[in-house]
PDB file of N, H, CA, C and O in Angstrom:
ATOM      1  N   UNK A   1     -18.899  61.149  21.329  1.00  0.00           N
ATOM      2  CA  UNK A   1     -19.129  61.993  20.172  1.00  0.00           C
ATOM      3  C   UNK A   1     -19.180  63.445  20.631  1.00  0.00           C
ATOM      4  O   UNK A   1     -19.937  63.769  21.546  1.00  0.00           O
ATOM      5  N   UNK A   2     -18.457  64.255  20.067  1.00  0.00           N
ATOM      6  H   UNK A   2     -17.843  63.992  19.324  1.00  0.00           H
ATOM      7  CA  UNK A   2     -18.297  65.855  20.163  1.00  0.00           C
ATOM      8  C   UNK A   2     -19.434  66.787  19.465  1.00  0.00           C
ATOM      9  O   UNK A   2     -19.349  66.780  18.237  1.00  0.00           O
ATOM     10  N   UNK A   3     -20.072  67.274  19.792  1.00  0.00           N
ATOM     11  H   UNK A   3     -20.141  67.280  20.789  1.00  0.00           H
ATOM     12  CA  UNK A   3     -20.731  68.108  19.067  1.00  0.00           C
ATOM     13  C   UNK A   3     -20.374  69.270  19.249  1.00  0.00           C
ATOM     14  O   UNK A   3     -19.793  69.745  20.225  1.00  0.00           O
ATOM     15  N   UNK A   4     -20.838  69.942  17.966  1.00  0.00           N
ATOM     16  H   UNK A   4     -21.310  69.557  17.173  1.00  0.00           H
ATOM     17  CA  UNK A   4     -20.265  71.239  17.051  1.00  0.00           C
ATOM     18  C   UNK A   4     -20.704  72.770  18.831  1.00  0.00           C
ATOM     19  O   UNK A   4     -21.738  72.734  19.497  1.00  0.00           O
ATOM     20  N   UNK A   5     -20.107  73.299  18.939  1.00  0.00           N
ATOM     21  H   UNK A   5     -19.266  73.328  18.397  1.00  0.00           H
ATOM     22  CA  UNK A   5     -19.954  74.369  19.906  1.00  0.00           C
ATOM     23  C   UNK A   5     -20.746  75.304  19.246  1.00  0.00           C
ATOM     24  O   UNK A   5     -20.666  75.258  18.019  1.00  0.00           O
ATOM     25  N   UNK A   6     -21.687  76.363  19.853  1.00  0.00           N
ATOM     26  H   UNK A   6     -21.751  76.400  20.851  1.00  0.00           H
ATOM     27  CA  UNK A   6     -22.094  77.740  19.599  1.00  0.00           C
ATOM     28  C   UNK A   6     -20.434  78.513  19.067  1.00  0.00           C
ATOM     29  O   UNK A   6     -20.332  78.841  17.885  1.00  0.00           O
ATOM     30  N   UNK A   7     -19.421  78.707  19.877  1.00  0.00           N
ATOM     31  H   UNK A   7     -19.504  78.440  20.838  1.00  0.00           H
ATOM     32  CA  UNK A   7     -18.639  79.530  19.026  1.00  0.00           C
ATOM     33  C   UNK A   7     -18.072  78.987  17.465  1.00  0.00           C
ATOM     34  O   UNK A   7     -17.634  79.716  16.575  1.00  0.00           O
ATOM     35  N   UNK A   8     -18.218  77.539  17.425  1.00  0.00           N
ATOM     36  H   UNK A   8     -18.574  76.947  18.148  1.00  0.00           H
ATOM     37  CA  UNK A   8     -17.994  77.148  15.841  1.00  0.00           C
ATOM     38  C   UNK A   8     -18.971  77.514  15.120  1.00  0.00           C
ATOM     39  O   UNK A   8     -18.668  77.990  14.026  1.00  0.00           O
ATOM     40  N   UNK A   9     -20.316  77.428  15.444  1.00  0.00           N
ATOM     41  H   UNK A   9     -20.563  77.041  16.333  1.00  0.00           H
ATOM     42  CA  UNK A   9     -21.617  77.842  14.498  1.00  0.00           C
ATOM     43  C   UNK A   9     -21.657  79.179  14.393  1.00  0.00           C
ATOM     44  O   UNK A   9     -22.155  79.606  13.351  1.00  0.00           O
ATOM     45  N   UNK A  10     -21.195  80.116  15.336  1.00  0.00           N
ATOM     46  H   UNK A  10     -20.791  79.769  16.182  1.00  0.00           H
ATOM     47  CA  UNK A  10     -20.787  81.589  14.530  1.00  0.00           C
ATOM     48  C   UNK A  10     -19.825  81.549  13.931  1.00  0.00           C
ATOM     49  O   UNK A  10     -20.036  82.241  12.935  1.00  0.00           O
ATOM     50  N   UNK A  11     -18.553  81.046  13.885  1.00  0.00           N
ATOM     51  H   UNK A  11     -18.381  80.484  14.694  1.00  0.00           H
ATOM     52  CA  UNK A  11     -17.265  81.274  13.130  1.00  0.00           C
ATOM     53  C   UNK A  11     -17.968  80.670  11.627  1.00  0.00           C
ATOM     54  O   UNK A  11     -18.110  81.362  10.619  1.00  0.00           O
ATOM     55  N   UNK A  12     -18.402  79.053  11.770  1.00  0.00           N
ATOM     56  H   UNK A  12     -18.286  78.491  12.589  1.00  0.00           H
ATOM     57  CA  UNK A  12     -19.246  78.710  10.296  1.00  0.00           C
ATOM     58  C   UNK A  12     -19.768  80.114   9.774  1.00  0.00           C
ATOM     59  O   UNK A  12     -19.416  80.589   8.695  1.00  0.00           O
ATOM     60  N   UNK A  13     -20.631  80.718  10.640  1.00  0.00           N
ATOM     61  H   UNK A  13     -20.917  80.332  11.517  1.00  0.00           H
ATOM     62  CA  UNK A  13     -21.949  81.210   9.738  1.00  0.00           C
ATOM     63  C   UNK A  13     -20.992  82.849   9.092  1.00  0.00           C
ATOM     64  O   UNK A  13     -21.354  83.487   8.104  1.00  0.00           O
ATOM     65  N   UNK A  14     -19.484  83.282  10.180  1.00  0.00           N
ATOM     66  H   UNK A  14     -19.190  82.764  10.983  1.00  0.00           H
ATOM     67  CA  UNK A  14     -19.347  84.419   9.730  1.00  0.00           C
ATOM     68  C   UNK A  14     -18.171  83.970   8.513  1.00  0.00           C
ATOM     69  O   UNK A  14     -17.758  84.869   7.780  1.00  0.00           O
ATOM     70  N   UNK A  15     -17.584  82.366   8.306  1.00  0.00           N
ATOM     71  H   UNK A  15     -17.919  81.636   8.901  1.00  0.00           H
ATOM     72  CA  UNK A  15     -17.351  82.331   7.189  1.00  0.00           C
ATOM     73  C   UNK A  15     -17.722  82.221   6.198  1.00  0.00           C
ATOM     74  O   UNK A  15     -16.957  82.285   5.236  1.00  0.00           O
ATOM     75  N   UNK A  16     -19.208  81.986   6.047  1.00  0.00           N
ATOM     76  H   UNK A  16     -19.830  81.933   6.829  1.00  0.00           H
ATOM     77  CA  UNK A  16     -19.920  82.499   4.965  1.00  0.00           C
ATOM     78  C   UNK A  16     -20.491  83.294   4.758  1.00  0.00           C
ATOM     79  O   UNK A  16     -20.912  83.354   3.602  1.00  0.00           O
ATOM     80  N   UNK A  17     -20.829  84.271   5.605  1.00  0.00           N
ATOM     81  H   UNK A  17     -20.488  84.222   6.544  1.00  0.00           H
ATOM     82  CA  UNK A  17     -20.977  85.388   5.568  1.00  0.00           C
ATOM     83  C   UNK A  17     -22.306  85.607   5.508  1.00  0.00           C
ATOM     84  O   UNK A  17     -22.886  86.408   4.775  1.00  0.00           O
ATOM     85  N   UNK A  18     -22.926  84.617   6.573  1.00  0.00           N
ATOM     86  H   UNK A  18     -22.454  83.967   7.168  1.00  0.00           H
ATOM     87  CA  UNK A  18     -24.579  84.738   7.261  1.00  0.00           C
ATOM     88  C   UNK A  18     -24.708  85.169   8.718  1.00  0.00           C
ATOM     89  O   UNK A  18     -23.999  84.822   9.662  1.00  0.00           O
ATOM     90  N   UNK A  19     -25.696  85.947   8.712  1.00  0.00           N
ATOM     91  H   UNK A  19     -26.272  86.228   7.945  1.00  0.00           H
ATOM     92  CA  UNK A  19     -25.629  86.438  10.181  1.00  0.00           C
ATOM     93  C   UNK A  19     -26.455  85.401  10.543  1.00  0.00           C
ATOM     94  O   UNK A  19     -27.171  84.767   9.767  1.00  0.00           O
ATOM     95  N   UNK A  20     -26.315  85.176  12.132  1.00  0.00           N
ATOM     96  H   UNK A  20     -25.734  85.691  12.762  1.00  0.00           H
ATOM     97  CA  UNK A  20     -27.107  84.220  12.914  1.00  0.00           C
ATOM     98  C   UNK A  20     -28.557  84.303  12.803  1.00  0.00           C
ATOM     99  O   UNK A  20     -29.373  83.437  13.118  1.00  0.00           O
ATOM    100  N   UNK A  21     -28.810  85.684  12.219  1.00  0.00           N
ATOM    101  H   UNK A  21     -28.147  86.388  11.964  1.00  0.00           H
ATOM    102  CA  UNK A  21     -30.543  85.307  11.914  1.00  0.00           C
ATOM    103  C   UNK A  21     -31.143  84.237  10.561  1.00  0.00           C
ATOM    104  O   UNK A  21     -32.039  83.432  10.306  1.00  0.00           O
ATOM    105  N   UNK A  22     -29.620  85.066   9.797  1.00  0.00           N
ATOM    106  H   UNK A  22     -28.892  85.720  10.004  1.00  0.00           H
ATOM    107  CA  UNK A  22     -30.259  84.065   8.355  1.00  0.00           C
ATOM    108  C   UNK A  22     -29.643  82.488   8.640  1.00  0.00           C
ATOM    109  O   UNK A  22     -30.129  81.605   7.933  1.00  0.00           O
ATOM    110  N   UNK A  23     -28.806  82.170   9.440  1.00  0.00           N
ATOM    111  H   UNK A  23     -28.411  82.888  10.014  1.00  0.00           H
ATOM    112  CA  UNK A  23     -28.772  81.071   9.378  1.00  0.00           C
ATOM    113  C   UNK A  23     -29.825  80.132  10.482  1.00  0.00           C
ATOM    114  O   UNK A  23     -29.816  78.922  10.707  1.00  0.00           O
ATOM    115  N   UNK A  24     -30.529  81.007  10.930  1.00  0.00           N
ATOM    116  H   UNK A  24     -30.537  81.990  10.747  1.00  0.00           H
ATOM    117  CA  UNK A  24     -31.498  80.142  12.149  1.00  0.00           C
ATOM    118  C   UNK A  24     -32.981  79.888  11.005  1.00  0.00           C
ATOM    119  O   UNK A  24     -33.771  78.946  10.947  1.00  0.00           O
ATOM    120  N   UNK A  25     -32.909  81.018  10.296  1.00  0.00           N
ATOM    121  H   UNK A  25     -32.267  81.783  10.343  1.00  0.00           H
ATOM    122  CA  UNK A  25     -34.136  81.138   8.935  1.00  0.00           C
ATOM    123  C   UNK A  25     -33.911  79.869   8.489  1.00  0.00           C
ATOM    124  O   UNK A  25     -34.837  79.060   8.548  1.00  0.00           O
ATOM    125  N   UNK A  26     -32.791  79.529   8.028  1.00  0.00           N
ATOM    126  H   UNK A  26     -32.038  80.186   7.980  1.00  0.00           H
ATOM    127  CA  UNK A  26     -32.231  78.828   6.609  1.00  0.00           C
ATOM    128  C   UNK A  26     -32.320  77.465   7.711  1.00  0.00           C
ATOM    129  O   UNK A  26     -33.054  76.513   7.446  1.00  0.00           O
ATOM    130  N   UNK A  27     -31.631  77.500   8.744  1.00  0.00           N
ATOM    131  H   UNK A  27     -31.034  78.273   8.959  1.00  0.00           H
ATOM    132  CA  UNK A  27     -31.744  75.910   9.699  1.00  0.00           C
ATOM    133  C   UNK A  27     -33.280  75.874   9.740  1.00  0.00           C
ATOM    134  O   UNK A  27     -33.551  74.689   9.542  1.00  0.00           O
ATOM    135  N   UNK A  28     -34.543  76.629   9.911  1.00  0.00           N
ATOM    136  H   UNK A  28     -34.323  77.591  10.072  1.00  0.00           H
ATOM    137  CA  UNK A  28     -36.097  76.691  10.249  1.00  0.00           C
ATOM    138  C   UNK A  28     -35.911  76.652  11.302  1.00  0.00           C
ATOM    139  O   UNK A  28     -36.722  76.030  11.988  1.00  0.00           O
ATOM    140  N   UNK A  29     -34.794  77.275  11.927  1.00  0.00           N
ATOM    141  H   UNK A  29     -34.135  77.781  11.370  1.00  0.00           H
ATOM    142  CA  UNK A  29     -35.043  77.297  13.951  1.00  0.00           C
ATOM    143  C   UNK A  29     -35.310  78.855  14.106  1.00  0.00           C
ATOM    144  O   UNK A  29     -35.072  79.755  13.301  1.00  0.00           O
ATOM    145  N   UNK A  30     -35.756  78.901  15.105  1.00  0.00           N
ATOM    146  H   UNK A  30     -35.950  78.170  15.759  1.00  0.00           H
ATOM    147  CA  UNK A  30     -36.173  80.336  15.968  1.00  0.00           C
ATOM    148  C   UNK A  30     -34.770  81.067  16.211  1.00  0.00           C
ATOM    149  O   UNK A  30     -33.930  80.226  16.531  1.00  0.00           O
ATOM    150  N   UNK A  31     -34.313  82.199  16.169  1.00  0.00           N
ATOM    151  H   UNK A  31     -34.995  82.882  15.909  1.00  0.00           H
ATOM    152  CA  UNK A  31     -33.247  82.880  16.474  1.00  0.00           C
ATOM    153  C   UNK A  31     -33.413  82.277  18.234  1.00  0.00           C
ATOM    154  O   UNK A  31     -32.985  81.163  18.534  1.00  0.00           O
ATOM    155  N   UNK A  32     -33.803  82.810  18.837  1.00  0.00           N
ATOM    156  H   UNK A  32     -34.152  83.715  18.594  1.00  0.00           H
ATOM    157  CA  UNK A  32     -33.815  82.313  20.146  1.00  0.00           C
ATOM    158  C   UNK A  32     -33.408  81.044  20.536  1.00  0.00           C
ATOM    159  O   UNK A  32     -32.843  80.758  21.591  1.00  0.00           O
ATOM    160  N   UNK A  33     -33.652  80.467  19.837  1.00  0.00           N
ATOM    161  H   UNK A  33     -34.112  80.699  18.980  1.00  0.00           H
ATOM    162  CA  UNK A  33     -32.956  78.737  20.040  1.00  0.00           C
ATOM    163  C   UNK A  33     -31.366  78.969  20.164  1.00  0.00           C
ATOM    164  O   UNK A  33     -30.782  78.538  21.158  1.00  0.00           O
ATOM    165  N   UNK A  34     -30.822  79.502  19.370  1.00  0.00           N
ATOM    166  H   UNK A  34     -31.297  79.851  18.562  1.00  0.00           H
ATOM    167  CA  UNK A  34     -29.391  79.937  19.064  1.00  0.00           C
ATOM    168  C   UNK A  34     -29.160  80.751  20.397  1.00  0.00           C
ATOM    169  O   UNK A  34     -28.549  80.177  21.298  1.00  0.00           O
ATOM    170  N   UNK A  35     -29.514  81.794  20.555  1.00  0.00           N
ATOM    171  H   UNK A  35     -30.011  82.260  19.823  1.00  0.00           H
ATOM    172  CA  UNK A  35     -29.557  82.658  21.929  1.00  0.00           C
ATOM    173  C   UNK A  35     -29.227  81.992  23.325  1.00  0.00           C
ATOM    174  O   UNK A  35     -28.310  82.248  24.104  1.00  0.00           O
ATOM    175  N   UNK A  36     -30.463  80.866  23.427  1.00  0.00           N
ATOM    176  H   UNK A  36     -31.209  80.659  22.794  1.00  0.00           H
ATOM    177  CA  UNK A  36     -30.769  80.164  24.723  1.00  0.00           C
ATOM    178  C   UNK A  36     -29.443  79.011  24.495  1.00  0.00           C
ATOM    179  O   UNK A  36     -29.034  78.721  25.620  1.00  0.00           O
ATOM    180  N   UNK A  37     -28.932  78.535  23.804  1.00  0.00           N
ATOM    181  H   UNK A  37     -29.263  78.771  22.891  1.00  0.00           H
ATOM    182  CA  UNK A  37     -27.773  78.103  23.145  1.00  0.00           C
ATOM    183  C   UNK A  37     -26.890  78.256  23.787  1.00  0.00           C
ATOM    184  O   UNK A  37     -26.246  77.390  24.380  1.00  0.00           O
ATOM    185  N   UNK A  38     -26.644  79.914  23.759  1.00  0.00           N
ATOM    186  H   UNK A  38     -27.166  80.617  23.278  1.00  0.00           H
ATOM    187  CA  UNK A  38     -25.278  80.765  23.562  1.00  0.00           C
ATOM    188  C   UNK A  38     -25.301  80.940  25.071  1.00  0.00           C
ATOM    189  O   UNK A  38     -24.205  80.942  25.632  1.00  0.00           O
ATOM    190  N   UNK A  39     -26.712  81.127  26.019  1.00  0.00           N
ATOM    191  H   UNK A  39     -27.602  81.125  25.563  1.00  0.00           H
ATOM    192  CA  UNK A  39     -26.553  81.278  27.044  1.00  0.00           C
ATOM    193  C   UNK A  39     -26.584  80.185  28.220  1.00  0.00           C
ATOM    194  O   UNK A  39     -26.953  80.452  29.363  1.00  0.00           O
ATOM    195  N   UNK A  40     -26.247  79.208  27.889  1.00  0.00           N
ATOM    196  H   UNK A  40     -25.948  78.992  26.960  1.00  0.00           H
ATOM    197  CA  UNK A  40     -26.014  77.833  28.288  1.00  0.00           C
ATOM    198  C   UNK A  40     -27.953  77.482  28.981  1.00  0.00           C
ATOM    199  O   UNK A  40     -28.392  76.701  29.826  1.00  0.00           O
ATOM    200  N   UNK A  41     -28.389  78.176  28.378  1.00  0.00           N
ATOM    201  H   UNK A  41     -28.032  78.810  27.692  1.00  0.00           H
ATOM    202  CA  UNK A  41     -30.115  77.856  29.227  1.00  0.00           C
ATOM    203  C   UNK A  41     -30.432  76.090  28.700  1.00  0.00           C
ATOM    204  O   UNK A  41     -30.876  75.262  29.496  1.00  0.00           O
ATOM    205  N   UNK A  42     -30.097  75.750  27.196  1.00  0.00           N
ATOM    206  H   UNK A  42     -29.737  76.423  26.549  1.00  0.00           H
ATOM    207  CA  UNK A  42     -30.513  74.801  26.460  1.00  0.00           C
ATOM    208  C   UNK A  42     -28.975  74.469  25.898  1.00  0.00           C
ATOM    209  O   UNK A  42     -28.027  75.227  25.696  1.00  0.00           O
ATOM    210  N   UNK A  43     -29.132  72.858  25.708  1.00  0.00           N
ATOM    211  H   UNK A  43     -29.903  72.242  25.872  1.00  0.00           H
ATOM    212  CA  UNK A  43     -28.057  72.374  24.830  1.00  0.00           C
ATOM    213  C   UNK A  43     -28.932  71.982  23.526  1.00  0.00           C
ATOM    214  O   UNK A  43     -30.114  71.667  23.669  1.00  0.00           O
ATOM    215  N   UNK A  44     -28.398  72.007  22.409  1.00  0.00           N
ATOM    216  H   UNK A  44     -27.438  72.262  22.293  1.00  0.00           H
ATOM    217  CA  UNK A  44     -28.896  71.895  21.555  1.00  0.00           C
ATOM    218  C   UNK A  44     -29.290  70.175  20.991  1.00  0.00           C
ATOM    219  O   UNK A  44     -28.450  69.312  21.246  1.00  0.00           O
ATOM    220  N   UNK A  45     -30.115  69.916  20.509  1.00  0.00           N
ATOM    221  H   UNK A  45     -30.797  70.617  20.302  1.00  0.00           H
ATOM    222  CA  UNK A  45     -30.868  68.235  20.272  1.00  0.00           C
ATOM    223  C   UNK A  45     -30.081  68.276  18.939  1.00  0.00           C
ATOM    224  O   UNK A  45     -29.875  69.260  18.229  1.00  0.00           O
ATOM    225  N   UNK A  46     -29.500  66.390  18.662  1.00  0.00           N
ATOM    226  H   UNK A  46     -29.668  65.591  19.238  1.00  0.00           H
ATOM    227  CA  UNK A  46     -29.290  66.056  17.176  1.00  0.00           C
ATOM    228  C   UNK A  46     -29.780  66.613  16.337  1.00  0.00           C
ATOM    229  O   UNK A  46     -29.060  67.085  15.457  1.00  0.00           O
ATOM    230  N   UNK A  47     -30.965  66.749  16.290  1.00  0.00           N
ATOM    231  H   UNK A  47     -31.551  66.366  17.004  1.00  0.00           H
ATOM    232  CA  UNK A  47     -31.898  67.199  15.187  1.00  0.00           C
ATOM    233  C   UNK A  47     -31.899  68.678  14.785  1.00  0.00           C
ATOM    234  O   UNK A  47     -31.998  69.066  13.621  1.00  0.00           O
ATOM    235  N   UNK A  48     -31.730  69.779  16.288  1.00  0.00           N
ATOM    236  H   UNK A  48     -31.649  69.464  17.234  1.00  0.00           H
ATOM    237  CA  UNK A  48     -31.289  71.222  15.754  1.00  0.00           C
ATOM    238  C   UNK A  48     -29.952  71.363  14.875  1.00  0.00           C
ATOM    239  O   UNK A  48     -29.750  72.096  13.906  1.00  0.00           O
ATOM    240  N   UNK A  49     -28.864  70.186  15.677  1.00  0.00           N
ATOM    241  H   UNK A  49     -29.028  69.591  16.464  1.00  0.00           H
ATOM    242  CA  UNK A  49     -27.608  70.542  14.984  1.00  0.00           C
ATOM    243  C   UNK A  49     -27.493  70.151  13.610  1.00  0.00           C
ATOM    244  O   UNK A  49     -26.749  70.684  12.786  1.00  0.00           O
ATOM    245  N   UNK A  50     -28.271  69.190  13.409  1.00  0.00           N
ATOM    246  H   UNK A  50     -28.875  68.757  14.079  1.00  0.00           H
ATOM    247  CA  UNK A  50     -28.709  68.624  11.873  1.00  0.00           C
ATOM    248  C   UNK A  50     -29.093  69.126  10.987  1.00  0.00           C
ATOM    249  O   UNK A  50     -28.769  68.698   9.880  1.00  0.00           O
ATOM    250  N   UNK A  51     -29.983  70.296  11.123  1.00  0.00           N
ATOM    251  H   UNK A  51     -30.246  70.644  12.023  1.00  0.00           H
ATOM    252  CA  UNK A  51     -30.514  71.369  10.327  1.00  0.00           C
ATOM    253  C   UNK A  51     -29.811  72.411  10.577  1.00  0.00           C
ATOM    254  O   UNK A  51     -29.903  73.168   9.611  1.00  0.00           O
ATOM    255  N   UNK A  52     -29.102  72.872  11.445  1.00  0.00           N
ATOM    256  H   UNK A  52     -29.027  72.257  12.230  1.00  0.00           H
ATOM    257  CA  UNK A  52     -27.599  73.829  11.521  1.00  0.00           C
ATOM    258  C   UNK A  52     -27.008  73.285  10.178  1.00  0.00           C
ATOM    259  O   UNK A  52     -27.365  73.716   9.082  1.00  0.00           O
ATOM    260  N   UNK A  53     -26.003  72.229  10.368  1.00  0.00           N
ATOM    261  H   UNK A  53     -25.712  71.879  11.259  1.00  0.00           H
ATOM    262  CA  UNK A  53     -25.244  71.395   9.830  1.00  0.00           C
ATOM    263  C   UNK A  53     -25.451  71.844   8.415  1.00  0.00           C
ATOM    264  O   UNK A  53     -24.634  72.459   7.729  1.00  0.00           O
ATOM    265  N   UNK A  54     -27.151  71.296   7.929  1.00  0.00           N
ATOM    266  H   UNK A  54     -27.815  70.797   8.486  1.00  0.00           H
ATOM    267  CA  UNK A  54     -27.643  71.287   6.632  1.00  0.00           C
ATOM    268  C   UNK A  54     -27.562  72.672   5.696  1.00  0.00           C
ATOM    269  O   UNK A  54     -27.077  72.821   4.574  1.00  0.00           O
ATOM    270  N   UNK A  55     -28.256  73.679   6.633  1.00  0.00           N
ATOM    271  H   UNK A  55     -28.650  73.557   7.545  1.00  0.00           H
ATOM    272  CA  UNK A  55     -27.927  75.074   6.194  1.00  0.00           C
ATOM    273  C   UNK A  55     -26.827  75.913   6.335  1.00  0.00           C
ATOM    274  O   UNK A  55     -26.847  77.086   5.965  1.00  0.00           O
ATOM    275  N   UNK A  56     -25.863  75.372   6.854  1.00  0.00           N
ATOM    276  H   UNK A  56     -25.847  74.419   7.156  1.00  0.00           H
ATOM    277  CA  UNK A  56     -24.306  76.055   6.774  1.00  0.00           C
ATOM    278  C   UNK A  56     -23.955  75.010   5.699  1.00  0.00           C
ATOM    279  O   UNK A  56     -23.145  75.547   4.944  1.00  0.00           O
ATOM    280  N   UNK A  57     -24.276  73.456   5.209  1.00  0.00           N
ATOM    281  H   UNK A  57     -24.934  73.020   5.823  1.00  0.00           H
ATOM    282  CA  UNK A  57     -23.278  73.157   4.136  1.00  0.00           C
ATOM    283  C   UNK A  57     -23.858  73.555   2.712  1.00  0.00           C
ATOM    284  O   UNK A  57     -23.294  73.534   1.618  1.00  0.00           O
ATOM    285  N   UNK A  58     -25.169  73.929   3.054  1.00  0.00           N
ATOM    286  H   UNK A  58     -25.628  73.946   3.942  1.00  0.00           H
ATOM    287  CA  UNK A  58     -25.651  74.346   1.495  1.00  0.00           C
ATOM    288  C   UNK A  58     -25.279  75.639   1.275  1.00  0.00           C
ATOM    289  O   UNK A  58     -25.687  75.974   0.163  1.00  0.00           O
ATOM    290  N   UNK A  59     -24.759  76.419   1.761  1.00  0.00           N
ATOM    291  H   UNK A  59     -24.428  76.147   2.664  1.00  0.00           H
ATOM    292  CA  UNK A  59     -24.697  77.720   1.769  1.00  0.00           C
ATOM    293  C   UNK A  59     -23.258  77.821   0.789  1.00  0.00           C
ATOM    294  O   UNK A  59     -22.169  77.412   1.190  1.00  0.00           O
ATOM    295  N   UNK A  60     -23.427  78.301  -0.251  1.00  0.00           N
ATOM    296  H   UNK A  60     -24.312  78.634  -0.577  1.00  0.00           H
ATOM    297  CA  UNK A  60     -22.050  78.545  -0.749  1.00  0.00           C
ATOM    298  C   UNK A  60     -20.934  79.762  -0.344  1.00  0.00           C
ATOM    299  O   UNK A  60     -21.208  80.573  -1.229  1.00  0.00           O
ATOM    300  N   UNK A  61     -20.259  80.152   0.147  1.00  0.00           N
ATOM    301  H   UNK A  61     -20.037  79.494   0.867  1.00  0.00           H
ATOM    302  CA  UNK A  61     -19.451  80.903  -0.201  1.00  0.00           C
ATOM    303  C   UNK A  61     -19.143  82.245  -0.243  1.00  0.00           C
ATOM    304  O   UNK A  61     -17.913  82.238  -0.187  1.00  0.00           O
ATOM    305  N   UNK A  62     -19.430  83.158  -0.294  1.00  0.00           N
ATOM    306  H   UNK A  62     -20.429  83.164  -0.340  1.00  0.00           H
ATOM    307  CA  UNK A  62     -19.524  84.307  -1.150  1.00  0.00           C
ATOM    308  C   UNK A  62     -17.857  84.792  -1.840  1.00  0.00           C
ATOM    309  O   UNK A  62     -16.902  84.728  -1.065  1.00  0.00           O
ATOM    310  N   UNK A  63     -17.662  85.174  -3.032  1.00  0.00           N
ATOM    311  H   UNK A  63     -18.437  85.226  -3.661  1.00  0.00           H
ATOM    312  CA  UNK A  63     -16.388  85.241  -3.447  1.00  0.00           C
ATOM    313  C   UNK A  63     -16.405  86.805  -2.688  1.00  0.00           C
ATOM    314  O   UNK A  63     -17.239  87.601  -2.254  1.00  0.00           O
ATOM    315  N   UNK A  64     -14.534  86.656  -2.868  1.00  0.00           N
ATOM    316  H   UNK A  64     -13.857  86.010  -3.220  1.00  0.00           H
ATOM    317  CA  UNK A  64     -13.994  87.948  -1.865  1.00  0.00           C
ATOM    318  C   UNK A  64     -14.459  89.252  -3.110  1.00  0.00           C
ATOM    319  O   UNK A  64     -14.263  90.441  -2.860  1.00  0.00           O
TER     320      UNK A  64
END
């Protein structure tokens, strides 16, 4: 099983047009989680990517 990459969870969050803070708000994770992420310190648990997952699919859209 593949799990979702730090550079897909920014491309997600800048196609909807959330910055990585509001989407760490909206997941209930710490910006830093994302950070330590990005800097290979931590891989991320089912359960962070699950609440990633959750708050990038509820997120609608924004029209152009």
């Amino acid at each position: 099983m593949d799990l979702i990459t730090y550079p897909q969870i920014v491309a997600l969050a800048q196609e909807k047009n959330l910055s990585l803070n509001e989407l760490a708000r909206r997941a209930g994770i710490a910006r830093s989680v994302l950070d330590r992420w990005r800097s290979g310190k931590t891989t991320p648990t089912l359960r962070t990517v699950g609440k990633i997952q959750d708050a990038l699919s509820s997120t609608q859209r924004s029209a152009p």
